[in-house]
Every structure is written in C-alpha cells, then in structure tokens.
The first five atom37 places (N, CA, C, CB, O) and aatype in JSON, in Angstrom:
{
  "aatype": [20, 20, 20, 20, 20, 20, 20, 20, 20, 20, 20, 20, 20, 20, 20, 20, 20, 20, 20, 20, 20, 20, 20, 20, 20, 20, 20, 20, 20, 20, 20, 20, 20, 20, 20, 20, 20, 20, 20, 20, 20, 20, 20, 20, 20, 20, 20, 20, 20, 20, 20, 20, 20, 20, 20, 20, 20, 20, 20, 20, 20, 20, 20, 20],
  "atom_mask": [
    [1, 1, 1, 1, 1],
    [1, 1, 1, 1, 1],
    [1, 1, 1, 1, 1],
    [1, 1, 1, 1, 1],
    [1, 1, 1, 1, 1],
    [1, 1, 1, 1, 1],
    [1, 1, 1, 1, 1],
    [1, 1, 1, 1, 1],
    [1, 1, 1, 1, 1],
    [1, 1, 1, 1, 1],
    [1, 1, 1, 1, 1],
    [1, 1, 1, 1, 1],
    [1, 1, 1, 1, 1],
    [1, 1, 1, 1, 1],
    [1, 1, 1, 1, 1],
    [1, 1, 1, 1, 1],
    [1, 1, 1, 1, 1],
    [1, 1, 1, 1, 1],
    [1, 1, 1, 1, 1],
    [1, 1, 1, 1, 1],
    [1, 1, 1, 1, 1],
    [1, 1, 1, 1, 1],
    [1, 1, 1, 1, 1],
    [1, 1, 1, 1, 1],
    [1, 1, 1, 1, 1],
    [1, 1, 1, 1, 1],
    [1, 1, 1, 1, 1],
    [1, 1, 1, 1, 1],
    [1, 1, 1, 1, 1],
    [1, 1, 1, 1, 1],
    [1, 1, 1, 1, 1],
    [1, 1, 1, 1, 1],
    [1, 1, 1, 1, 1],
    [1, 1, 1, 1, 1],
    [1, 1, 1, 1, 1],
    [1, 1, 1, 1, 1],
    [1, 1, 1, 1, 1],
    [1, 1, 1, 1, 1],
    [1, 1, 1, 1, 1],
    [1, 1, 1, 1, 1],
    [1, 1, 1, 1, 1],
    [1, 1, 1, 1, 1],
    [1, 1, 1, 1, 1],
    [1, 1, 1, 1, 1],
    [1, 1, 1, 1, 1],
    [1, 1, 1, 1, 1],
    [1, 1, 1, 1, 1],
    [1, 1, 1, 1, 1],
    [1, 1, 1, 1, 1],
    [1, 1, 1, 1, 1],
    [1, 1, 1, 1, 1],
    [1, 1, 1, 1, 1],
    [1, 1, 1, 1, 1],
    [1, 1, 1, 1, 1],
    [1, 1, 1, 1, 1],
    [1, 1, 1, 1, 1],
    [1, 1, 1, 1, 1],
    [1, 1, 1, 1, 1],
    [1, 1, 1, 1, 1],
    [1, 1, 1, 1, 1],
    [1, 1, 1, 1, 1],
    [1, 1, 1, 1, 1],
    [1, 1, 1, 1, 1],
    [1, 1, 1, 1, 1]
  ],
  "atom_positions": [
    [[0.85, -1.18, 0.0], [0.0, 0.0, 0.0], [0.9, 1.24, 0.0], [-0.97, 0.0, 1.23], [1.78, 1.33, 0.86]],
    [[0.71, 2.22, -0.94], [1.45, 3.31, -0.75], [1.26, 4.2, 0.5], [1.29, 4.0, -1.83], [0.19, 4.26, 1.1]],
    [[2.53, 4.99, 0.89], [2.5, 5.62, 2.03], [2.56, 4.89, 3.33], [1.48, 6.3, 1.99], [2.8, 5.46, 4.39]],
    [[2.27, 3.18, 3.17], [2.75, 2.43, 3.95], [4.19, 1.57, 4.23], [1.96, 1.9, 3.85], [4.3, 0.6, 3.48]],
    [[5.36, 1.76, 5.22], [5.96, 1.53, 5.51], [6.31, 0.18, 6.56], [6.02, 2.43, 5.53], [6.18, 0.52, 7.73]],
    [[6.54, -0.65, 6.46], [7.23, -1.88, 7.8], [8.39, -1.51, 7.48], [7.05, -3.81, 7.77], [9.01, -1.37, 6.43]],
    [[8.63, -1.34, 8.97], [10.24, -1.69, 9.34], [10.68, -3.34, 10.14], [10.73, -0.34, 10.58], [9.84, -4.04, 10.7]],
    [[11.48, -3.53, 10.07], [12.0, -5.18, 10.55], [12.96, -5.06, 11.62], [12.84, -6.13, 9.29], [13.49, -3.97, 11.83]],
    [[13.2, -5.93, 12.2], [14.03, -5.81, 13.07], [15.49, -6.74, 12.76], [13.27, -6.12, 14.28], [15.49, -7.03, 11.56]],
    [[16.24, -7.09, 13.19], [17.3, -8.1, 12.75], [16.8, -8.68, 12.35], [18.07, -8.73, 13.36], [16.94, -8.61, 11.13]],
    [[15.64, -9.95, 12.91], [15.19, -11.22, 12.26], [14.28, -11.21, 11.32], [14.74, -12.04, 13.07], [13.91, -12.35, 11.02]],
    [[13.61, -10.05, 10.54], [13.02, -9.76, 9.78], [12.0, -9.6, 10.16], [13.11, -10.27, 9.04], [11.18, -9.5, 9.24]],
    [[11.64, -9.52, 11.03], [10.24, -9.83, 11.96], [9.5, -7.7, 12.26], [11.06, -10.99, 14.21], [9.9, -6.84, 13.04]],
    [[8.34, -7.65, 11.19], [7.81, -6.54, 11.2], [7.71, -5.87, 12.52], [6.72, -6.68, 10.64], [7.29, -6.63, 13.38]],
    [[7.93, -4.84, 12.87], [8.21, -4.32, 14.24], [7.6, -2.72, 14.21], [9.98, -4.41, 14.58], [7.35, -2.04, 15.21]],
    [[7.48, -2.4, 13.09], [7.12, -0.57, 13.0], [6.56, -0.4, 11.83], [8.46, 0.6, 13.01], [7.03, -0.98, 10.85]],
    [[5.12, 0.65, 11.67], [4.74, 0.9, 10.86], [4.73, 2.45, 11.32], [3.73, 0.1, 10.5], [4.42, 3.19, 12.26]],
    [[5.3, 2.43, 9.96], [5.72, 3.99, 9.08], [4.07, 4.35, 8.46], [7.24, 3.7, 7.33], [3.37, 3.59, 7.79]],
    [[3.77, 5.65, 8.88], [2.72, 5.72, 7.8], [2.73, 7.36, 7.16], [1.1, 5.28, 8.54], [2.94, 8.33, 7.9]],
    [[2.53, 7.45, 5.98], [2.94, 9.14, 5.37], [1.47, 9.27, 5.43], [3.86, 9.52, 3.51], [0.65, 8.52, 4.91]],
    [[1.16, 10.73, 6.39], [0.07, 11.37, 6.49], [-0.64, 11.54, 5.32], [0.29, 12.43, 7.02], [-1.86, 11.55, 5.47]],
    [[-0.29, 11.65, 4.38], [-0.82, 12.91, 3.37], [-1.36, 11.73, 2.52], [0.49, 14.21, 2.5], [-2.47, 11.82, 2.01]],
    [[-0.56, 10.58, 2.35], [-0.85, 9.74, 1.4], [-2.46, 8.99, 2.31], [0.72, 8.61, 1.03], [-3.36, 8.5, 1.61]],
    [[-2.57, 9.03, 3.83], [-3.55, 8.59, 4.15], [-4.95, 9.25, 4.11], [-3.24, 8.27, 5.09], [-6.05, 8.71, 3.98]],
    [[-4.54, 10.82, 4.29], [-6.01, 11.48, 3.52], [-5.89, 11.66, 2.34], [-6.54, 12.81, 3.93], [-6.37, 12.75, 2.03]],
    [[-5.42, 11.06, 1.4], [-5.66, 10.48, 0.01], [-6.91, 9.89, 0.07], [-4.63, 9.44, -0.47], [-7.77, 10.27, -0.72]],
    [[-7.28, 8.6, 1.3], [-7.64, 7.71, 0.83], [-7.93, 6.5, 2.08], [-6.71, 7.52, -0.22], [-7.51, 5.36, 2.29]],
    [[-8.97, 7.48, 2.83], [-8.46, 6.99, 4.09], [-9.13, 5.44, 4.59], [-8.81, 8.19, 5.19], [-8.69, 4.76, 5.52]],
    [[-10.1, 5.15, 3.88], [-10.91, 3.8, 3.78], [-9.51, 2.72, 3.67], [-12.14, 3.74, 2.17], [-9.45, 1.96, 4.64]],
    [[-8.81, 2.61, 3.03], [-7.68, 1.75, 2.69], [-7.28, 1.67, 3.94], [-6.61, 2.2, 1.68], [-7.23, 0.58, 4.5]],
    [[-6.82, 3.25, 4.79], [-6.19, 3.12, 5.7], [-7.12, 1.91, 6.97], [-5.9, 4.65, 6.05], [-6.9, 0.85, 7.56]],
    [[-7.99, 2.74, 6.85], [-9.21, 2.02, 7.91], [-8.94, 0.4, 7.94], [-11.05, 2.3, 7.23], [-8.6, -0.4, 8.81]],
    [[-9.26, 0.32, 6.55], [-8.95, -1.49, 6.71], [-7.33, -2.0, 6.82], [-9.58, -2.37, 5.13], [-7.0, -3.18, 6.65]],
    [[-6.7, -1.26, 7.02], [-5.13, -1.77, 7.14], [-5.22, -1.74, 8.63], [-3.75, -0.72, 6.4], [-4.58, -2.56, 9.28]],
    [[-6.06, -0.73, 9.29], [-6.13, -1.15, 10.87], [-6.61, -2.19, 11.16], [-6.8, -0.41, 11.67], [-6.21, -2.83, 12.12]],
    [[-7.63, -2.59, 10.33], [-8.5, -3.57, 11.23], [-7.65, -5.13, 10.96], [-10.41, -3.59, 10.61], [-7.68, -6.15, 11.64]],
    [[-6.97, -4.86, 9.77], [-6.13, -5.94, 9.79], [-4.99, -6.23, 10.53], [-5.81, -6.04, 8.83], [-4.41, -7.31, 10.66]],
    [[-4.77, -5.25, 10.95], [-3.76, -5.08, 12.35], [-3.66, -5.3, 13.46], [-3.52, -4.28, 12.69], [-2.68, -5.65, 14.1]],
    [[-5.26, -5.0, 13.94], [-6.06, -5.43, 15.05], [-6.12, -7.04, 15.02], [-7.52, -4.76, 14.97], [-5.71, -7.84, 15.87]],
    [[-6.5, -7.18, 14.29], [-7.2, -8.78, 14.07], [-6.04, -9.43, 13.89], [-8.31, -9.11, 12.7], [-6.17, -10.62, 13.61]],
    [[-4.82, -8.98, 13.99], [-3.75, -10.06, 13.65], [-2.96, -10.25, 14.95], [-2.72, -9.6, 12.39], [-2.45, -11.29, 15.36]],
    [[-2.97, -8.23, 15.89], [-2.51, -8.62, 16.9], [-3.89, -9.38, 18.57], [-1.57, -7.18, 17.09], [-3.7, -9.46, 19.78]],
    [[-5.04, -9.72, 17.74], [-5.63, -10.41, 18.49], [-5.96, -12.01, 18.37], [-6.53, -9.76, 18.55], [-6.62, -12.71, 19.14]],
    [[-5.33, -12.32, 17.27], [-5.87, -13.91, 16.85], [-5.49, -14.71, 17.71], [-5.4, -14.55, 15.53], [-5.92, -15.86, 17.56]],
    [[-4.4, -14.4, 19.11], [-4.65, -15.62, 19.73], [-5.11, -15.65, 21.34], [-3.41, -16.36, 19.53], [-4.81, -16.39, 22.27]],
    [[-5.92, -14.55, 21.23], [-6.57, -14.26, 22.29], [-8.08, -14.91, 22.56], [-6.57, -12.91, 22.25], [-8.99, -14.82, 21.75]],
    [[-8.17, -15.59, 23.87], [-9.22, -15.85, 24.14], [-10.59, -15.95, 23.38], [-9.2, -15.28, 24.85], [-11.07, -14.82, 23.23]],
    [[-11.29, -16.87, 22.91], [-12.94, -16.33, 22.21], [-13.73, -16.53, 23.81], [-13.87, -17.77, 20.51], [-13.36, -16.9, 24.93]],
    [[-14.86, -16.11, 23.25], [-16.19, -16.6, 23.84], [-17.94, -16.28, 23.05], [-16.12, -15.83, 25.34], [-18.36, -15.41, 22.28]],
    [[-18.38, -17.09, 23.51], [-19.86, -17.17, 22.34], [-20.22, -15.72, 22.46], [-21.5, -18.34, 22.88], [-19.88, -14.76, 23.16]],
    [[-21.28, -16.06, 21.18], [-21.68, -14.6, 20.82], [-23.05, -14.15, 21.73], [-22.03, -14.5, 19.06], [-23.73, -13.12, 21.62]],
    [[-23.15, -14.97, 22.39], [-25.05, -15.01, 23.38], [-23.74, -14.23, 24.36], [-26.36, -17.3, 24.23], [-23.79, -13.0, 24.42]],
    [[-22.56, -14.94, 25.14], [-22.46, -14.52, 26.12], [-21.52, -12.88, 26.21], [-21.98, -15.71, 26.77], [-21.33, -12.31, 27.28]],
    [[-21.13, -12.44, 25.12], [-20.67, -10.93, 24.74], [-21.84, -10.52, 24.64], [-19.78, -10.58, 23.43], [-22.04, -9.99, 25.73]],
    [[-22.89, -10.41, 23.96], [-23.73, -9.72, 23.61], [-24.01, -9.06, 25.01], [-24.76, -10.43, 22.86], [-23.92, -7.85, 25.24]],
    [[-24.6, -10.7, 26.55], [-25.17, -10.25, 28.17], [-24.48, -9.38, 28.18], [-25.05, -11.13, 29.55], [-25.1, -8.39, 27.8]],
    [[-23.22, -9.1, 28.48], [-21.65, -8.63, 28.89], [-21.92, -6.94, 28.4], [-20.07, -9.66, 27.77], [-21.75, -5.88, 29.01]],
    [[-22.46, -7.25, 26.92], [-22.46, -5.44, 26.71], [-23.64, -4.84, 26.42], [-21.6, -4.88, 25.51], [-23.71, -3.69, 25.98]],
    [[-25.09, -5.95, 26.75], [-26.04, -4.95, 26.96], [-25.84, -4.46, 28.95], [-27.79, -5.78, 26.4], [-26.07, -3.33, 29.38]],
    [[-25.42, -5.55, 29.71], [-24.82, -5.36, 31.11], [-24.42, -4.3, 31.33], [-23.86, -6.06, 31.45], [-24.89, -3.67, 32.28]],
    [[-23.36, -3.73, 30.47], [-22.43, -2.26, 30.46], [-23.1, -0.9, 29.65], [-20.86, -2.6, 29.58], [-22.62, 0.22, 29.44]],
    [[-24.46, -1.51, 29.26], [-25.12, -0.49, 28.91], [-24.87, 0.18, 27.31], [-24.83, 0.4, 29.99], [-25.18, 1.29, 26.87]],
    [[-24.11, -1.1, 26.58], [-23.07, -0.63, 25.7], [-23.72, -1.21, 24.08], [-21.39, -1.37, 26.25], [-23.12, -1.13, 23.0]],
    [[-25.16, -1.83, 24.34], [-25.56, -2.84, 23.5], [-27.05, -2.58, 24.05], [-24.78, -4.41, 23.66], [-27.99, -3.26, 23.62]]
  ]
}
C-alpha cells in the first residue's frame, strides 16, 4: 500500500509501521482497513467466547 511503511528488526520480523500522512487522507478507507487488519492479527490468539455470552456482557455495560 502506498504511504505504507514496515520496518524489521534483525530477524526480519515486522516491528514498525511507518505511515505518510498525506498519502492517508488520500484515501483513508484503505487506511481504515489496514487497521483492522492489524487489530485482528494482533488479536488472533486471544481468548474467544460465544456470541449469546458478549452480547449479556455489553447490553450489562449499557453498551448494546
């Protein structure tokens, strides 16, 4: 993606994202989903739980 940058560390292992402002209000939907893919990658090995019992959890918190 343009305006997008990884940096590596010795072992090649992605460690920093570079991002050029200007190129992101180009076009910022792209950006949007480069987060969520970011998110979702640094959460894949976290805990699940069913969708009945999130839902209690955040009408509970008033949030749902």
């Amino acid at each position: 993606m343009k305006g997008i940058t990884f940096l590596k560390d010795e072992k090649s292992n992605k460690k920093i994202l570079q991002i050029d402002v200007k190129e992101v209000a180009k076009n910022p939907e792209k950006f949007e989903d480069l987060l969520d893919i970011i998110i979702a990658e640094a959460r894949k090995d976290e805990k699940t739980i069913p969708w009945e019992t999130a839902k209690k959890q955040l009408k509970k918190g008033g949030k749902l």
